[in-house]
ZAMAR-456448 format. One record per residue (C-alpha): residue number from 1; residue in three letters; x, y, z. Coordinates in Angstrom, 1 decimal. Layout:
<n->NUM	res->ALA	c1->X	c2->Y	c3->Z>
...
This chain:
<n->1	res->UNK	c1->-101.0	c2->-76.4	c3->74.9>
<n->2	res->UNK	c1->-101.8	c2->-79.8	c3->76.2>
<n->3	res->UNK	c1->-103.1	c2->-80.0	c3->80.2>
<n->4	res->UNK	c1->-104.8	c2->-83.1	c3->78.6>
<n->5	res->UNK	c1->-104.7	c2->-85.6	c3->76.4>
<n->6	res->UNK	c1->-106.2	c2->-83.6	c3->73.5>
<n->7	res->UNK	c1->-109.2	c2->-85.2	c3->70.9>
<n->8	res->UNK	c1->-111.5	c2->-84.5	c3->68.5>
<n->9	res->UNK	c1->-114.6	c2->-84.9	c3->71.3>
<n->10	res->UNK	c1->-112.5	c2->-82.2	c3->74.2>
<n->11	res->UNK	c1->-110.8	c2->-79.9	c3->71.6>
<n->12	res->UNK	c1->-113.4	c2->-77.3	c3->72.9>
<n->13	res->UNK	c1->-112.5	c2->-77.2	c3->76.0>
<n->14	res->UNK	c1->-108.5	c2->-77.6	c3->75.7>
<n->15	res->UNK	c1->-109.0	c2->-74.3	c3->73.6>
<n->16	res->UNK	c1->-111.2	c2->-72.7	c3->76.5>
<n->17	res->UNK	c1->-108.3	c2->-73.9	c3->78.8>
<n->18	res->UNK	c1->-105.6	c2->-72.3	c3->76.5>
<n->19	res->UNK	c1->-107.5	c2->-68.9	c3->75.6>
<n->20	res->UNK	c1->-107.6	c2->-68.6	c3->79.1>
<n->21	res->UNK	c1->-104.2	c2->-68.8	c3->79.2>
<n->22	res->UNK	c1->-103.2	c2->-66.2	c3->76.7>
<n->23	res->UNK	c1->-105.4	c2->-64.1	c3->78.9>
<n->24	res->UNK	c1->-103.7	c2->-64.7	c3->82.1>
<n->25	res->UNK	c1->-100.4	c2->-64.1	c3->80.7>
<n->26	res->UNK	c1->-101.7	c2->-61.0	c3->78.5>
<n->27	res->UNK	c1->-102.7	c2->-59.5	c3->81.5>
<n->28	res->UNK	c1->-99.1	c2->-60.4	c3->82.8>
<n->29	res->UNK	c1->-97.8	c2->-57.9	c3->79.4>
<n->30	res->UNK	c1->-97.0	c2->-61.4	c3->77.6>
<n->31	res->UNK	c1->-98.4	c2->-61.1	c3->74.5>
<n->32	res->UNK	c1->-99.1	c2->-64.3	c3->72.7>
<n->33	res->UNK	c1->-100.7	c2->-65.5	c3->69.5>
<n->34	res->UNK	c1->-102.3	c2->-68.9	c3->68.5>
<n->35	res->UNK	c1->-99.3	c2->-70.8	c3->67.2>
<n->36	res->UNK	c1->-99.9	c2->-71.9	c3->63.8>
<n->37	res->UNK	c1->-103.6	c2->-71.7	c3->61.9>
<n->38	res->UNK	c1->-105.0	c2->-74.9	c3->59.9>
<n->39	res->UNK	c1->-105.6	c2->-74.0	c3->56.2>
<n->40	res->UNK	c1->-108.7	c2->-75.9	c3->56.2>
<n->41	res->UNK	c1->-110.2	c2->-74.4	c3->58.8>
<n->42	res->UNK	c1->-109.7	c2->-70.7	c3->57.1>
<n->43	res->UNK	c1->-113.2	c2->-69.6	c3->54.9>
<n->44	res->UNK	c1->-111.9	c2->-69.6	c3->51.7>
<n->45	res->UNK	c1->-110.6	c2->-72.6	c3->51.9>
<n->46	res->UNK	c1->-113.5	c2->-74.6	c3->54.1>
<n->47	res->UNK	c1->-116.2	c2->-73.1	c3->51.4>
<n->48	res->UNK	c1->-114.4	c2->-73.8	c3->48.4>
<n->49	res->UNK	c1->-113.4	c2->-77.0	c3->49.1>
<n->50	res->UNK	c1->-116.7	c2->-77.8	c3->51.3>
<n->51	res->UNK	c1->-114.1	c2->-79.1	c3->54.3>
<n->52	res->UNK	c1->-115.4	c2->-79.5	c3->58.3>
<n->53	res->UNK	c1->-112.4	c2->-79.2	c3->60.8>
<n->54	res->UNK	c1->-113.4	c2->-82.3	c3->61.7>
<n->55	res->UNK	c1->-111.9	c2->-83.6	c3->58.1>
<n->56	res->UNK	c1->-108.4	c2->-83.2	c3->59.7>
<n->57	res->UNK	c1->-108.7	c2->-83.7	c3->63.3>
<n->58	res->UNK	c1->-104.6	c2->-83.1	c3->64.2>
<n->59	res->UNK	c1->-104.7	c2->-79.9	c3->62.5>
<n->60	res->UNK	c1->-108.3	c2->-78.6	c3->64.0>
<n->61	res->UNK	c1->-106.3	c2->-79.8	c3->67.2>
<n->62	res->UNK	c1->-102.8	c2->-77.7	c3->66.1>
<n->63	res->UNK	c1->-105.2	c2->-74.8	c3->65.1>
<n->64	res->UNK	c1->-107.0	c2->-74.6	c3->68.5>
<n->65	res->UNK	c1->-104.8	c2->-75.2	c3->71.0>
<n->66	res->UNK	c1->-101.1	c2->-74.3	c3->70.2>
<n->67	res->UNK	c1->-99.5	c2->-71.2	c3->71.5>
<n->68	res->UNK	c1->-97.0	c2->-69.1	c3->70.2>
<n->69	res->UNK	c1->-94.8	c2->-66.9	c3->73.1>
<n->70	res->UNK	c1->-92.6	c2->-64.1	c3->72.4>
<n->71	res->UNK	c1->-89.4	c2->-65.4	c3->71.7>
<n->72	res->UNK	c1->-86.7	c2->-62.6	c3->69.6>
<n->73	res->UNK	c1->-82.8	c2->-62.6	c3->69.4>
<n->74	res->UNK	c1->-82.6	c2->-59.3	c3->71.6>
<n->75	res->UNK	c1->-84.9	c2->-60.6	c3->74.5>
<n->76	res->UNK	c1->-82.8	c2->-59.9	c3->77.8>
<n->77	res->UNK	c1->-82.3	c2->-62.8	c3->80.2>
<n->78	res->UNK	c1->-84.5	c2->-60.9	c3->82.6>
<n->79	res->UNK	c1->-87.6	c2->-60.8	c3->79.9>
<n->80	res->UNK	c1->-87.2	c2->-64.4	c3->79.4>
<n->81	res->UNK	c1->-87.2	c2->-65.6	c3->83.1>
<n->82	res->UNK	c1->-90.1	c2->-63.5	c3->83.7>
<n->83	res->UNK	c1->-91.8	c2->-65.3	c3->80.5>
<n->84	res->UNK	c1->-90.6	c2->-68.6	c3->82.0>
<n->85	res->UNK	c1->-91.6	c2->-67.4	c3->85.5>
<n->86	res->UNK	c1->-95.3	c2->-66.4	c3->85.0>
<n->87	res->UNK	c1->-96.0	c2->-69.9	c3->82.7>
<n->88	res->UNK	c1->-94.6	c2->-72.3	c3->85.7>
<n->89	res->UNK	c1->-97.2	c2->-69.8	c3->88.1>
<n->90	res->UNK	c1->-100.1	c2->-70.2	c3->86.1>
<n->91	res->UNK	c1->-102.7	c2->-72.1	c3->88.0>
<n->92	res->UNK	c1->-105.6	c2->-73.0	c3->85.4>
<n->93	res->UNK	c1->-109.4	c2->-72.9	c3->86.9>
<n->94	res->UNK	c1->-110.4	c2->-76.5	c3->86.1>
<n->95	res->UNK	c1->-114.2	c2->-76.9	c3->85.5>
C-alpha cells in the first residue's frame, strides 16, 4: 500500500492510511490481511535478539503497510471485478 512515497519518518501514517483501508473494504465483505509480517518485528524475536523495527527499515515498512486481498483459483469473474471495483472507488480521507 503506497499512496506515498513510504520512509522510516511517515511509516505511521501510511499504516493509518492502509488500516483504514482494510476497514473500508471489510465493511465492503473484502476481507484482507496484512501482507507479509517482519520477523524482527515479532516478540520473540525483537527480545531475544534486542532488535528495534527501526534496525530494518524496508521490512518495518513491508510489515506495516502491505496488503494481502483475497485472491483463490475458484474466485468467479464477478467476485473479482467487485474486488477490483470497490479498490479503484476507494477515496482515502487525507489528513
Amino acid at each position: 500500500f503506497k499512496p506515498e512515497e513510504i520512509t522510516p519518518v511517515n511509516v505511521g501514517k501510511v499504516n493509518i492510511l492502509r488500516n483504514n483501508f482494510m476497514d473500508y473494504l471489510q465493511q465492503k465483505g473484502i476481507s484482507t490481511r496484512p501482507g507479509t509480517h517482519a520477523v524482527h518485528m515479532l516478540g520473540y524475536y525483537k527480545n531475544k535478539y534486542n532488535i528495534t523495527q527501526k534496525d530494518y527499515p524496508n521490512a518495518m515498512i513491508a510489515d506495516m503497510c502491505s496488503i494481502a486481498f483475497p485472491l483463490f483459483p475458484s474466485m468467479k469473474d464477478e467476485e473479482f471485478n467487485y474486488i477490483k471495483d470497490n479498490i479503484m472507488n476507494y477515496k482515502p480521507e487525507i489528513n
